[in-house]
DRENRO-977497 format. One record per residue (C-alpha): residue in one letter; residue number from 1; y, x, z. Coordinates in nm, 3 decimals. Layout:
R  residuo  num    north     east       up
R        a  NUM        Y        X        Z
...
This chain:
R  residuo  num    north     east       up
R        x    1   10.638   12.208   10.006
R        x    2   10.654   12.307    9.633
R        x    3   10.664   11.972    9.445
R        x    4   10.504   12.024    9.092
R        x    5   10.674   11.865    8.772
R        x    6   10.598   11.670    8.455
R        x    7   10.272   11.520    8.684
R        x    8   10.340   11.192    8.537
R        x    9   10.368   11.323    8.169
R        x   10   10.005   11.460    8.194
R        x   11    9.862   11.191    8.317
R        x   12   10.017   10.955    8.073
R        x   13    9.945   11.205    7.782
R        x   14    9.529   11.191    7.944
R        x   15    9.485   10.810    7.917
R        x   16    9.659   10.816    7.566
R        x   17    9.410   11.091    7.458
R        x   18    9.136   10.844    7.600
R        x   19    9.231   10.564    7.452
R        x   20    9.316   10.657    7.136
R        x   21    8.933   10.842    7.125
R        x   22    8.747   10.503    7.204
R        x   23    8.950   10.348    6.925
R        x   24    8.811   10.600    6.690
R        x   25    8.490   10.494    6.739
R        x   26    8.518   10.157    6.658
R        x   27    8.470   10.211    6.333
R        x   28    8.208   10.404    6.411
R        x   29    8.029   10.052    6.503
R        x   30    7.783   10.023    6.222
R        x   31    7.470    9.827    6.095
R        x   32    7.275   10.134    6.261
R        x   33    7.440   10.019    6.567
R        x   34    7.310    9.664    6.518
R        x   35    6.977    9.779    6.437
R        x   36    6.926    9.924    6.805
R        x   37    7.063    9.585    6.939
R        x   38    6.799    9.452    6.725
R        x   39    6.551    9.700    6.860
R        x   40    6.639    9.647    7.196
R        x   41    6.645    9.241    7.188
R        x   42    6.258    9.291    7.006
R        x   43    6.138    9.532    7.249
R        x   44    5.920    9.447    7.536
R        x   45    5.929    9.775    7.754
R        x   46    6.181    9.898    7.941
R        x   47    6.530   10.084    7.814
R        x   48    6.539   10.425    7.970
R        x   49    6.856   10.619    7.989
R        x   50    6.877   10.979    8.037
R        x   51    7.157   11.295    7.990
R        x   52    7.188   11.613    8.252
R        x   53    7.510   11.734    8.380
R        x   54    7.824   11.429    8.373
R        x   55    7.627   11.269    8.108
R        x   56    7.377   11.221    8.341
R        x   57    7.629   11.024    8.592
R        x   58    7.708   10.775    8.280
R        x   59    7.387   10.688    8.238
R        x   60    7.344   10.629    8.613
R        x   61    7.624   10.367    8.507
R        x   62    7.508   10.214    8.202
R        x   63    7.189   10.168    8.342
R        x   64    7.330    9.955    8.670
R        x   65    7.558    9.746    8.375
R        x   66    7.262    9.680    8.221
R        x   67    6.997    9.591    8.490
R        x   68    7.302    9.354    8.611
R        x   69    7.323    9.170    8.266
R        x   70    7.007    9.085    8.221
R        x   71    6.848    9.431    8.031
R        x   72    6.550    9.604    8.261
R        x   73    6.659    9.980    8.268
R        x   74    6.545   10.322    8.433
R        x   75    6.722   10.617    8.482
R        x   76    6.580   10.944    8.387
R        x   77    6.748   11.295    8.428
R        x   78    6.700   11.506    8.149
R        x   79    6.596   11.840    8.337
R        x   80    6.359   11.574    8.601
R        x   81    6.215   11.441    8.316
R        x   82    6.070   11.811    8.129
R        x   83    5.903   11.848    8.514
R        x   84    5.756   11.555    8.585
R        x   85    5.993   11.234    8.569
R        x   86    5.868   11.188    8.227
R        x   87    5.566   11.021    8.339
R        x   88    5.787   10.738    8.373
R        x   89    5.788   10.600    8.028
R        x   90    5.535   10.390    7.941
R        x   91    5.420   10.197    7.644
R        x   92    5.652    9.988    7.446
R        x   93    5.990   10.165    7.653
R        x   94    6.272   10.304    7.483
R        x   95    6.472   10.613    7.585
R        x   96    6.859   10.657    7.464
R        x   97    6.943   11.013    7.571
R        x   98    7.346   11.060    7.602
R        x   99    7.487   11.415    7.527
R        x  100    7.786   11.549    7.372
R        x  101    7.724   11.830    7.130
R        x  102    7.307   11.705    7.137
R        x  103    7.216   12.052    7.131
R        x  104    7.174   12.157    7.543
R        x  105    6.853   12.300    7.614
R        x  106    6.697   12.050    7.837
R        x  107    6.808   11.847    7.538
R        x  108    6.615   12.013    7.312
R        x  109    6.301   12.049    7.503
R        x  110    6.299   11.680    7.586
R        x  111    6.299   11.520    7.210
R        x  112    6.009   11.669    7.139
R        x  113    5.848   11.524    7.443
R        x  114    5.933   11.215    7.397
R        x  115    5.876   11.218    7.038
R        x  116    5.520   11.292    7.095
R        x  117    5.449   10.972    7.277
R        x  118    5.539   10.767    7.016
R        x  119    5.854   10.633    7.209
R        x  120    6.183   10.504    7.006
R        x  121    6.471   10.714    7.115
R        x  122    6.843   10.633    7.095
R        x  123    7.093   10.939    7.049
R        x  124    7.450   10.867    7.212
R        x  125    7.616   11.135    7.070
R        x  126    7.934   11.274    6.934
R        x  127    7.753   11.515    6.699
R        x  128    7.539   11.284    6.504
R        x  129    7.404   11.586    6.300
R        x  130    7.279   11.766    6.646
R        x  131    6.924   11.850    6.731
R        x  132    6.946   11.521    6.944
R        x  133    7.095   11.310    6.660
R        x  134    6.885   11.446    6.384
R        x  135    6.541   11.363    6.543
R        x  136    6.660   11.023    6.736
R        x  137    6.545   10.685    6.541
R        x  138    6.864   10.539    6.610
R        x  139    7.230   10.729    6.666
R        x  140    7.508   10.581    6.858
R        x  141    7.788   10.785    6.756
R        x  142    8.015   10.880    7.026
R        x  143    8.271   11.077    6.901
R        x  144    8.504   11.282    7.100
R        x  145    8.653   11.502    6.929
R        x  146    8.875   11.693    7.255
R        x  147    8.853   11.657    7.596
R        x  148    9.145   11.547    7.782
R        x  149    9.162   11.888    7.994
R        x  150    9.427   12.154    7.831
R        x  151    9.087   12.409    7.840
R        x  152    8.878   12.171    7.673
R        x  153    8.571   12.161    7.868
R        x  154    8.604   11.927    8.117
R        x  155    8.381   11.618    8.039
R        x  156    8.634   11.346    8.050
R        x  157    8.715   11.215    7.665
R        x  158    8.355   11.235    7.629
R        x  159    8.240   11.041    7.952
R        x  160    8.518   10.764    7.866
R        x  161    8.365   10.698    7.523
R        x  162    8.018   10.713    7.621
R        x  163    8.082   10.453    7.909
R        x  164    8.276   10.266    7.677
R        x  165    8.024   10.225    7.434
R        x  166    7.709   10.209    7.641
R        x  167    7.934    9.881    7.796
R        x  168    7.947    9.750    7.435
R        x  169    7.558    9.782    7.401
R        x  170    7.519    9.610    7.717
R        x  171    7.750    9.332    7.676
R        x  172    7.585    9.300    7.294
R        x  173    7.228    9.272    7.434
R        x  174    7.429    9.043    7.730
R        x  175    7.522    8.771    7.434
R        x  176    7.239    8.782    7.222
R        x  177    7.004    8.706    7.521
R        x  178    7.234    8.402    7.661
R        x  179    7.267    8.559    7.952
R        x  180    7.447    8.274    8.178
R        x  181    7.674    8.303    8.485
R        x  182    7.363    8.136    8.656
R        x  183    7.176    8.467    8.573
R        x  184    7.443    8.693    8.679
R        x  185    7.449    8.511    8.989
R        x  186    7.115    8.569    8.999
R        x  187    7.132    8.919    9.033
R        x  188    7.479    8.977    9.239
R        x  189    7.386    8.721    9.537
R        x  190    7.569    8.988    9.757
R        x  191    7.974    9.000    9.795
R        x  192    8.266    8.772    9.690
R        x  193    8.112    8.797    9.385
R        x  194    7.786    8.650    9.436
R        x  195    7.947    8.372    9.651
R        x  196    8.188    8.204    9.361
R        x  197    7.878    8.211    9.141
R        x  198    7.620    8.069    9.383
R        x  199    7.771    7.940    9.708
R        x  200    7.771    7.590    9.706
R        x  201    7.966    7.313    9.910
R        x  202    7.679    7.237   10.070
R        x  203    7.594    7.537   10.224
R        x  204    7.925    7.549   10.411
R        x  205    8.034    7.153   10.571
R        x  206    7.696    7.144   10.753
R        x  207    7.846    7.394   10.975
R        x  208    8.081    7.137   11.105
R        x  209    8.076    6.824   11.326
R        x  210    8.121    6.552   11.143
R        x  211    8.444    6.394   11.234
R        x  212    8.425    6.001   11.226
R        x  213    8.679    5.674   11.318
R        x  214    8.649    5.336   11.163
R        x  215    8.920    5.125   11.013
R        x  216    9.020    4.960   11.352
R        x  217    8.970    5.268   11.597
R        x  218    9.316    5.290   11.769
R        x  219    9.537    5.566   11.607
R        x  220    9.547    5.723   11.981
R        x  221    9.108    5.753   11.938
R        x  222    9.140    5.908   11.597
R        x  223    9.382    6.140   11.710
R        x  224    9.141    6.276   11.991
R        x  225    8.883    6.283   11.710
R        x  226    9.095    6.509   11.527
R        x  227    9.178    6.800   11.731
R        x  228    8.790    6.747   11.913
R        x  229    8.637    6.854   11.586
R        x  230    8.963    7.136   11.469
R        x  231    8.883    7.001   11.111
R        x  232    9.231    6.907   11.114
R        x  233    9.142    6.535   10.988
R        x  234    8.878    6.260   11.020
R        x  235    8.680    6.060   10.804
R        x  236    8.747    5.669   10.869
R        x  237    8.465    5.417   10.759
R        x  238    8.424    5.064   10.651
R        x  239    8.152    4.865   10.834
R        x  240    7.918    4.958   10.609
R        x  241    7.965    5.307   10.648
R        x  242    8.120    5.364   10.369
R        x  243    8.441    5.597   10.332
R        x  244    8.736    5.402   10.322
R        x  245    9.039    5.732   10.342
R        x  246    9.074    6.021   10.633
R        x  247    9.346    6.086   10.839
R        x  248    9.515    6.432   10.859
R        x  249    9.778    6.616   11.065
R        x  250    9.990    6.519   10.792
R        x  251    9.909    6.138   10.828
R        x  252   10.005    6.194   11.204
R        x  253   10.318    6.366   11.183
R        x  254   10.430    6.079   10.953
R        x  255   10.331    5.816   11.099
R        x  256   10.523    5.915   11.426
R        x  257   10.843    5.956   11.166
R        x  258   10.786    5.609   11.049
R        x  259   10.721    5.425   11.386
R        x  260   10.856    5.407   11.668
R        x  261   10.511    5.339   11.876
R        x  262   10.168    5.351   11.764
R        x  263   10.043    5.140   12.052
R        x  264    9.919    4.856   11.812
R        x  265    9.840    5.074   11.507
R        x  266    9.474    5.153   11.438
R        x  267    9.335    5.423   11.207
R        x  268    9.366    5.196   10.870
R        x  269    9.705    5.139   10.906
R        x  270    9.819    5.539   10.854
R        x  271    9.474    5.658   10.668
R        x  272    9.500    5.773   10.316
R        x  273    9.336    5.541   10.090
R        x  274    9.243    5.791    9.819
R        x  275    9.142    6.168    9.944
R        x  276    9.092    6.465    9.780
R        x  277    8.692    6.477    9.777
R        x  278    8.381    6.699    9.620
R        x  279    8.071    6.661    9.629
R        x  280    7.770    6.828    9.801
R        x  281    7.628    7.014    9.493
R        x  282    7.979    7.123    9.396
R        x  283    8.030    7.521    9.405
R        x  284    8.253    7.632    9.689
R        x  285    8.533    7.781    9.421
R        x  286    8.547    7.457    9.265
R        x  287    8.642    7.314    9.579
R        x  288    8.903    7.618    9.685
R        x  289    9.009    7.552    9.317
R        x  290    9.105    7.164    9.428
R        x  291    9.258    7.259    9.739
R        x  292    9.518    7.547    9.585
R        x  293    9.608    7.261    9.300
R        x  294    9.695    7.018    9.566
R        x  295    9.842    7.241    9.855
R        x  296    9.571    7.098   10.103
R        x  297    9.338    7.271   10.385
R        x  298    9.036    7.099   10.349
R        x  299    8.806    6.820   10.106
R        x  300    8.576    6.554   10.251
R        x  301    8.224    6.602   10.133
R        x  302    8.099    6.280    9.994
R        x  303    7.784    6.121    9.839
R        x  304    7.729    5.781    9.737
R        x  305    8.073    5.712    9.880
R        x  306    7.956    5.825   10.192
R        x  307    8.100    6.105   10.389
R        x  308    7.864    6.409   10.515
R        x  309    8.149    6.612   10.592
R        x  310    8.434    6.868   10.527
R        x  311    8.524    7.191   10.371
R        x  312    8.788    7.328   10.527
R        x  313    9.015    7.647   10.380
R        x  314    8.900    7.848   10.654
R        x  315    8.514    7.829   10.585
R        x  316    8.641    7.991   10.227
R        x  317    8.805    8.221   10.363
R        x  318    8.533    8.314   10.635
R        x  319    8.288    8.329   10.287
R        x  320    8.531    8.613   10.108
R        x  321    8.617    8.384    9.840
R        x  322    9.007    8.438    9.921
């Protein structure tokens, strides 16, 4: 097998030729810029994002970043759109087309289409003096100066800055809307994802028996409780139903250091007084959160200082959430 050299020098020399191109346009962020925030945060229709070619795969991109943060977006493909697709835009919509030199020839048959409707159009561009950026209300300039392939023609610089920036439009319009975690949640109710911004405590201990002893069950009773419900502890109530501590595997295995019989001892004498608890309406990170800080398997669910249940480890892990 013929091993090739310097593979790690040409990859090191691509992402430096990528990075250093999406710091050039940073100055490039201007008060035109904030004007088609502006637009955008005004506008009632829908942002539509089109390009052809690897363009067209970014906006694919910028338009699922931007229906996920809050910003209703289509995609369009630029040679679709001159044959039909551009019965899509309606009233009130805004289209940002994304090209590199702004001069293609779907490109150029396109403007004028959607000129004629009356529709705003964004150009994300690296020639801001194209066809596309000369004719576009607003110009994001894009600049790319070389690709990152030794030929210079593969779309790569290019694609990296235009992804780059149409993430700082999205996370602009993200802010400026107060688009909260709630929202997000909102929209990404699939995955591990979803679940730390949505799944609850309370959607998880209802699963599980509650395991119950009172303050003078014998200790041999609670321990039966214990491994009949594999919760790995027990609640233990006062009279009143109240929750006066749990008992754990760990209570067990020291109480049978400290005595030498637990004949006579009943679940109040080796209960912990003061357990780790959450409450019902608490999100299930919260409560993994508590039980990585304190090196423990599972929380008692309480309300009102009564118990409902537990969370155990495993039901967050079972949930993806590890």
């Amino acid at each position: 097998m013929k091993l090739i050299k310097n593979i790690q020098s040409t990859a090191k020399k691509v992402l430096e030729e990528e990075a250093n191109s999406i710091l050039k346009i940073i100055p490039l962020i201007d008060s035109e810029f904030e004007s088609c925030v502006n637009h955008l945060l005004n506008s009632s229709g829908r942002f539509v994002v089109s390009g052809i070619g690897k363009s067209a795969i970014i906006a694919q991109k910028i338009v699922a970043t931007l229906n996920s943060t809050g910003t209703p977006s289509l995609f369009m493909h630029a040679a679709d759109a001159i044959h039909g697709d551009l019965g899509m835009v309606q009233d009130g919509d805004t289209v940002m087309i994304i090209s590199r030199s702004g001069d293609t020839p779907e490109i150029k048959v396109l403007v004028p289409l959607i000129k004629r409707t009356g529709t705003k159009l964004i150009a994300m561009v690296s020639n801001p003096n194209s066809y596309l950026g000369k004719n576009a209300d607003f110009k994001l300039h894009a600049l790319a100066e070389k690709e990152a392939d030794p030929l210079n023609l593969a779309p790569t610089t290019s694609t990296t800055v235009a992804l780059a920036l149409g993430d700082a439009l999205a996370v602009c319009l993200l802010e400026h809307r107060g688009f909260s975690s709630k929202d997000f949640a909102k929209y990404h109710p699939g995955g591990a994802l979803g679940k730390k911004l949505y799944l609850k405590v309370s959607d998880l201990y209802p699963a599980h028996d509650l395991p119950i002893v009172y303050e003078d069950t014998p200790v041999k009773e609670a321990i039966l409780e214990i491994s009949s419900k594999r919760l790995g502890a027990t609640a233990v109530l006062k009279s009143n139903q109240e929750l006066a501590g749990i008992i754990t595997d760990g209570d067990v295995r020291r109480m049978l250091n400290k005595y030498e019989s637990f004949a006579g001892l009943s679940a109040k004498d080796i209960m912990t007084t003061t357990p780790k608890s959450v409450t019902p309406d608490a999100y299930a990170v919260e409560a993994l959160q508590m039980m990585q800080n304190k090196n423990i398997t599972q929380l008692v669910v309480v309300e009102n200082n009564k118990p409902l249940g537990f969370v155990h480890l495993h039901d967050l892990l079972k949930e993806g959430l590890i």
